[in-house]
N, C-alpha and C positions, 0 to 999 in steps of 0.2 A: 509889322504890317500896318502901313497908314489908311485910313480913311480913301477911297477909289481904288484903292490894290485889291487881290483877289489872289485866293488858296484854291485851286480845280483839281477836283480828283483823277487819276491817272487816265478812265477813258472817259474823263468829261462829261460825268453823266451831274457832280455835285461841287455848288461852289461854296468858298467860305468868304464871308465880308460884311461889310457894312451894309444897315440898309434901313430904311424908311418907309412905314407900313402906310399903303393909298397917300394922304396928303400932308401924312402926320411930318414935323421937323422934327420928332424925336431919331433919334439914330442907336440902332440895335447890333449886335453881332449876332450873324446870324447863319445857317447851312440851306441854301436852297438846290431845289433841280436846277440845273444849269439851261434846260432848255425852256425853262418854265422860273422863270424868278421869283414871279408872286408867289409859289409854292414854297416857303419858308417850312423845313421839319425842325427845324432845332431853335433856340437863341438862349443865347448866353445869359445876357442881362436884362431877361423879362424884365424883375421887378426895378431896374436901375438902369435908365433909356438914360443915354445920352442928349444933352440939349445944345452943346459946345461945338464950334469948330475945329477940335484940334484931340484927335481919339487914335490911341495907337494900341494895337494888340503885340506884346513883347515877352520876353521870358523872364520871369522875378528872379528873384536874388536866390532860391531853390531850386530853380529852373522851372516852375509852374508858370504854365500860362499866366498873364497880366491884362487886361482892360484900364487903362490909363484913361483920366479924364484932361484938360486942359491944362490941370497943377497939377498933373502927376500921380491924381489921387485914383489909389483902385478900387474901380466901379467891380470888376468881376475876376475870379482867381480860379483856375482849376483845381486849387487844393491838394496837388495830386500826392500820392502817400511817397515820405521816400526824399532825397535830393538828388537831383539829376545833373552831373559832371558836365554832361553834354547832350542836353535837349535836342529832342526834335520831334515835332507836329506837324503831322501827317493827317490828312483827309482821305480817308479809302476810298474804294468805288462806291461799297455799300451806303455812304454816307454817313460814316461816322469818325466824328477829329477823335485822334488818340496821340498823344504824347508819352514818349518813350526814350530811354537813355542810349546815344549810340555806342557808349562799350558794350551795349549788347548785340547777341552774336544775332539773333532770333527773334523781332521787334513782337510780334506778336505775342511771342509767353512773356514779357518784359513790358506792357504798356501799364505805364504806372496810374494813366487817369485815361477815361475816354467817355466821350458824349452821348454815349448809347446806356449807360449807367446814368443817365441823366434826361431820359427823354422827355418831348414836348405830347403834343396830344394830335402824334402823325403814326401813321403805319407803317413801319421800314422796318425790313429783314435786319437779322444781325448779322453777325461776320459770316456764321454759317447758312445763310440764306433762310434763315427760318422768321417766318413772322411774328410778330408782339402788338398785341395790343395797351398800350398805356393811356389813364385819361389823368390831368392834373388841376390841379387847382390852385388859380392865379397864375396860372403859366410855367408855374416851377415843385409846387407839391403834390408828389405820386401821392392818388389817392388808390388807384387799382392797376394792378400788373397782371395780364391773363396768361402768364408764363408763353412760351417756344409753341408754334403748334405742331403737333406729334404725327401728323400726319390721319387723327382722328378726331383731335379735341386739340383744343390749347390746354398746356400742361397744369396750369393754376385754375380749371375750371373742369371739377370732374361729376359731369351732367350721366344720370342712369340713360342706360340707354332705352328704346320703345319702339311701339310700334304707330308714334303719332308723328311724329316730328323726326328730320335730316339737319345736320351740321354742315356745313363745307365750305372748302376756301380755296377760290381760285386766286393762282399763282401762277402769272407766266409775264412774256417779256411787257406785253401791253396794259397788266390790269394785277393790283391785287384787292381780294376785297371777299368780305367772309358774312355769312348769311347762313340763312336755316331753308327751310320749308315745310309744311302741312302734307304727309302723306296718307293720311286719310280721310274721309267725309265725314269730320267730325267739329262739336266745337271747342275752338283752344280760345280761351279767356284772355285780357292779355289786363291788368287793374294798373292804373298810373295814379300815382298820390304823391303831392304836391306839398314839400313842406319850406316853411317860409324862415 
């Protein structure tokens, strides 16, 4: 895939390609909403932006994903575990690229690397629609994972429960997006410390 092509997931909700953040000439791979482009959740080569005109996304000599720069040289690799006979990269609905070998019968129990094991610092369900919070640092190192939410808690975050304080997280076609609230007339402190 050259530089102005484009990877769209089946019903067109998420694209995969090149793209250049507000005025910057750096040039990124990256997964947006398709109906919303500045909404960038994913990129490939945070820390190694492209600055050349001549950028192709390809399948290496393993069959792992490839980020080519100008000479050839690989800016970004999916790593992915395994070699793969006969590649293919796939963009789901949910937004997530996954590469997977096609003598498999079942792509899903067979994706040998995908982007959702690599997330940025966006909110997107995973394949089973459940949501994740991830935040990172420098745009590529997981510093906190709040596991799947269970449909009471996020799985990695296990808060006693009370009678001061609500969890919840709305999830539907228009909105996701997870908060608390104060259920009673009381004071809840909230201390922020700032280290340098």
């Amino acid at each position: 895939m050259k530089d102005g092509e484009t990877l769209v997931s089946s019903g067109q909700s998420f694209e995969l390609g090149f793209f250049s953040p507000g005025s910057s000439k750096k040039r990124y791979l990256g997964i947006w909403y398709k109906i919303t482009p500045e909404t960038v959740v994913w990129v490939a080569n945070g820390d190694n932006p492209l600055t050349n005109s001549s950028r192709v996304l390809t399948f290496g000599h393993e069959g792992n994903l490839a980020l080519l720069n100008q000479s050839k040289g690989v800016v970004w690799s999916s790593n992915s575990s395994g070699v793969l006979t006969n590649p293919v990269a796939q963009l789901l609905e949910s937004g997530n690229l996954v590469l997977w070998d096609n003598i498999s019968l079942i792509p899903r129990d067979a994706y040998s690397w995908q982007s959702f094991h690599y997330p940025c610092d966006t909110l997107l369900s995973d394949d089973q629609g459940l949501p994740q919070v991830v935040i990172l640092r420098n745009g590529s190192t997981r510093t906190y994972w709040s596991g799947v939410w269970n449909g009471v808690e996020f799985s990695s975050l296990s808060v006693a429960a009370n009678s001061i304080s609500r969890k919840m997280l709305v999830d539907n076609q228009m909105d996701v997006h997870h908060g608390g609230g104060i259920l009673s007339n009381c004071h809840y402190p909230v201390t922020l410390f700032v280290k340098g």
